[in-house]
N, C-alpha and C positions, 0 to 999 in steps of 0.2 A: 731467430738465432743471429747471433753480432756475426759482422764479419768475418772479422778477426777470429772467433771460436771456429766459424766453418771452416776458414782456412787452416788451423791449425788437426781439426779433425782428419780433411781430405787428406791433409798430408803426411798424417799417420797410416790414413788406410792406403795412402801411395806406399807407404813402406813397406807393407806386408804384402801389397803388389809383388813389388819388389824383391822384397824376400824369395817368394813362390820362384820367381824368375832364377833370381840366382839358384835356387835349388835344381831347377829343370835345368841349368846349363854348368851343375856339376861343380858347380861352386868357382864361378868365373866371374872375376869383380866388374869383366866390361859390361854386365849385367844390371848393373846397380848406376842408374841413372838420373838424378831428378833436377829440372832447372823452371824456376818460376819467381816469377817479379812483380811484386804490386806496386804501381808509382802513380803517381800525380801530382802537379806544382803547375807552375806559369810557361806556357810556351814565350820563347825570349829570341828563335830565331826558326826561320824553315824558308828552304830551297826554291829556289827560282822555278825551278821545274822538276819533271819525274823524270826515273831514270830506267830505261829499258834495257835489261839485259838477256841472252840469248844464250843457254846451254851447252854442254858439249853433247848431248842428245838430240840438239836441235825446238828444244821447250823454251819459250820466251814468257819472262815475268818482268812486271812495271814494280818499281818500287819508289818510295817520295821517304824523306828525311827532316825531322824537324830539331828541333831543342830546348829541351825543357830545364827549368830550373826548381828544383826542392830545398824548401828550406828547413834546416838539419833542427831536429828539436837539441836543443842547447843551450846553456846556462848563461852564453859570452852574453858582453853588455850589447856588442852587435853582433847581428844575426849573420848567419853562416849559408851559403845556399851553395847545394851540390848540383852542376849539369849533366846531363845525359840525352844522348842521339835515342831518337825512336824513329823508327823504321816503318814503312807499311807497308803492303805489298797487296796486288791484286785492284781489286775494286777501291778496296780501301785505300790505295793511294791516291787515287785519284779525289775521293771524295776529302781526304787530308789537307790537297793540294787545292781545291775551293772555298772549303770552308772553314777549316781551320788557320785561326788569325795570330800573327801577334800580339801577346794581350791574354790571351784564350786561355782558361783553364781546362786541365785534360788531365784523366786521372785512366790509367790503362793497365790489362796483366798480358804480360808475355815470358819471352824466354830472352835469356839475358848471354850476348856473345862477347868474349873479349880481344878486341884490335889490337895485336902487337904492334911492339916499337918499330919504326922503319924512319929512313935516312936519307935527306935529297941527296942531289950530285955531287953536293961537294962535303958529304959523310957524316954531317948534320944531322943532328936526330930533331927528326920534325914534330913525334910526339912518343909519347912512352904506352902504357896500357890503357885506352879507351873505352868506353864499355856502351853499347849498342843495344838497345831492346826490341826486339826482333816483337809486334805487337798480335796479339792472338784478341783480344778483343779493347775496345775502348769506349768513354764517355766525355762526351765535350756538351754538355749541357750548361747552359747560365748559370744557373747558379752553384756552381760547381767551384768550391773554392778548399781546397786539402791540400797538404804536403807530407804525402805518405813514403815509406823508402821501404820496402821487403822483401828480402830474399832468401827463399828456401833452395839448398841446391843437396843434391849426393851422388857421391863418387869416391873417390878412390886416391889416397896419399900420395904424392909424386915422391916425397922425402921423410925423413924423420922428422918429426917437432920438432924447431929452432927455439930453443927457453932463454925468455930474460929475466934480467935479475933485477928486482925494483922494489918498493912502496906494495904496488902490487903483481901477483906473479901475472905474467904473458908467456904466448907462445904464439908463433907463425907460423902455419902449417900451408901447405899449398896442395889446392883439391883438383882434380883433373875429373871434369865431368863429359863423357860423351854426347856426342849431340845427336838428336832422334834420325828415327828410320832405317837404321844401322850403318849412317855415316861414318868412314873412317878418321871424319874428322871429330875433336874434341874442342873445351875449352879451359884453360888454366887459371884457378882463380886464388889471390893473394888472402888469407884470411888470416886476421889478427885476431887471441879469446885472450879474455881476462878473465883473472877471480879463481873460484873454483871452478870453472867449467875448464882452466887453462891445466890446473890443476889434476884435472880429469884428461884431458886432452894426452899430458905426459906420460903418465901413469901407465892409460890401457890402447895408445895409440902408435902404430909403426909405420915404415914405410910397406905401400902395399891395400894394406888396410880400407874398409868402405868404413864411408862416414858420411853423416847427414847435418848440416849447419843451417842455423836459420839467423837471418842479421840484417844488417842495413850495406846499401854497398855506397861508399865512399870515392868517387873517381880523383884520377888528376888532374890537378888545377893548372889554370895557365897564368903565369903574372910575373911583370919584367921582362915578354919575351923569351920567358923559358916554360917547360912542365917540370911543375912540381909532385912530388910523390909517385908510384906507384898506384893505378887504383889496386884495392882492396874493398874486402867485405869485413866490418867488425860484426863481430860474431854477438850473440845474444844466447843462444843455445847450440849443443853438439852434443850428438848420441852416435852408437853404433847401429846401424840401420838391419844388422843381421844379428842382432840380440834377442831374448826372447822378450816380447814388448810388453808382456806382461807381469816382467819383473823391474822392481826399483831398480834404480842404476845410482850410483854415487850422487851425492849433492852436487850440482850441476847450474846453480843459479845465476844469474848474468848480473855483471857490475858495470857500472858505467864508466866509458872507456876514456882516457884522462887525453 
């Protein structure tokens, strides 16, 4: 079975997980949770050393940080390459922090957090949204050469659909997905659909509302001395994750995002 097929299976039958879940807790969206990330490109930067940190339980984890670069499938005469912080923790950092080189190709799946904006001293915004992949497994093999970008996530509307008006239709929705174990904490993520899937997005989407997106995530760029953009996910598909999954739903196809 291709990857890609298994992955998109899993994450069906993650939905119907899911489902059952919000069912047992009475029809409670903080129920409806899914975040997973497939990536790999060129490591292009990693840390002098690990970083030990210490709970307020008194529980201490090693973590090490590197940076990868993926280069975006795109039509431009030159080519486009998106960064992202990956993260390890445990054993795996440390083995991160010996053997993995600059240079090295590293293709990994995890869970994907987003770093708000913050501001030195003098009220500066030092960077805008971030985005960090928290590593659940990886491969740094030789011959290891891909530039993958995937992200399935579900959760729950912060707002109503923002609709623009264009060539073709868009819409920006912003999904709040909670983060495992029953942390109080969450993460916010900027998503941009096109086509009819935006189309769809309008129609049968509110605030409030659980949705399930799967797409490529887009970070911000740094150049001039400033951040550019907001990261963002462009969207490739969206469905309602508490639908019955065995009915059609609206034409839903993904266009490519201009």
């Amino acid at each position: 079975m291709e990857k890609t097929e298994f992955f998109n299976q899993f994450h069906i039958a993650t939905m119907y997980a899911q489902y059952a879940q919000y069912r047992r807790n009475g029809g409670n969206n903080m129920a409806i949770r899914r975040n997973l990330v497939l990536l790999s490109g060129r490591i292009e930067w990693k840390a002098d050393d690990v970083r030990n940190v210490t709970f307020k339980n008194g529980n201490s984890e090693t973590f090490y940080k590197i940076r990868v670069s993926c280069k975006r499938d795109a039509k431009n005469a030159e080519p486009v390459y998106d960064s992202f912080y990956i993260e390890f923790s445990g054993k795996d950092a440390a083995f991160a922090k010996q053997y993995l080189n600059v240079g090295n190709y590293i293709a990994v799946e995890g869970e994907c957090s987003v770093n708000t904006s913050k501001k030195d001293e003098n009220g500066i915004t030092v960077y805008e949204e971030m985005y960090t992949i928290k590593v659940r497994e990886f491969n740094a093999s030789k011959n290891l050469y891909l530039n993958e970008n995937e992200i399935k996530i579900m959760g729950y509307l912060a707002k109503d659909p923002k609709v623009f008006t264009g060539a073709v239709s868009s819409v920006a929705i912003t999904v709040i997905v909670n983060r495992k174990g029953g942390s109080t904490k969450s993460d916010t993520f900027n998503v941009k659909v096109f086509g009819k899937s935006a189309e769809y997005v309008q129609k049968h989407f509110h605030k409030g509302n659980a949705i399930a997106v799967d797409g490529r995530m887009q970070p911000a760029y740094f150049k001039d001395g400033v951040w550019h953009n907001n990261a963002e996910i462009v969207s490739n598909y969206v469905r309602n994750p508490l639908s019955n999954l065995n009915e059609a739903e609206p034409a839903n196809e993904p266009v490519e995002a201009q």
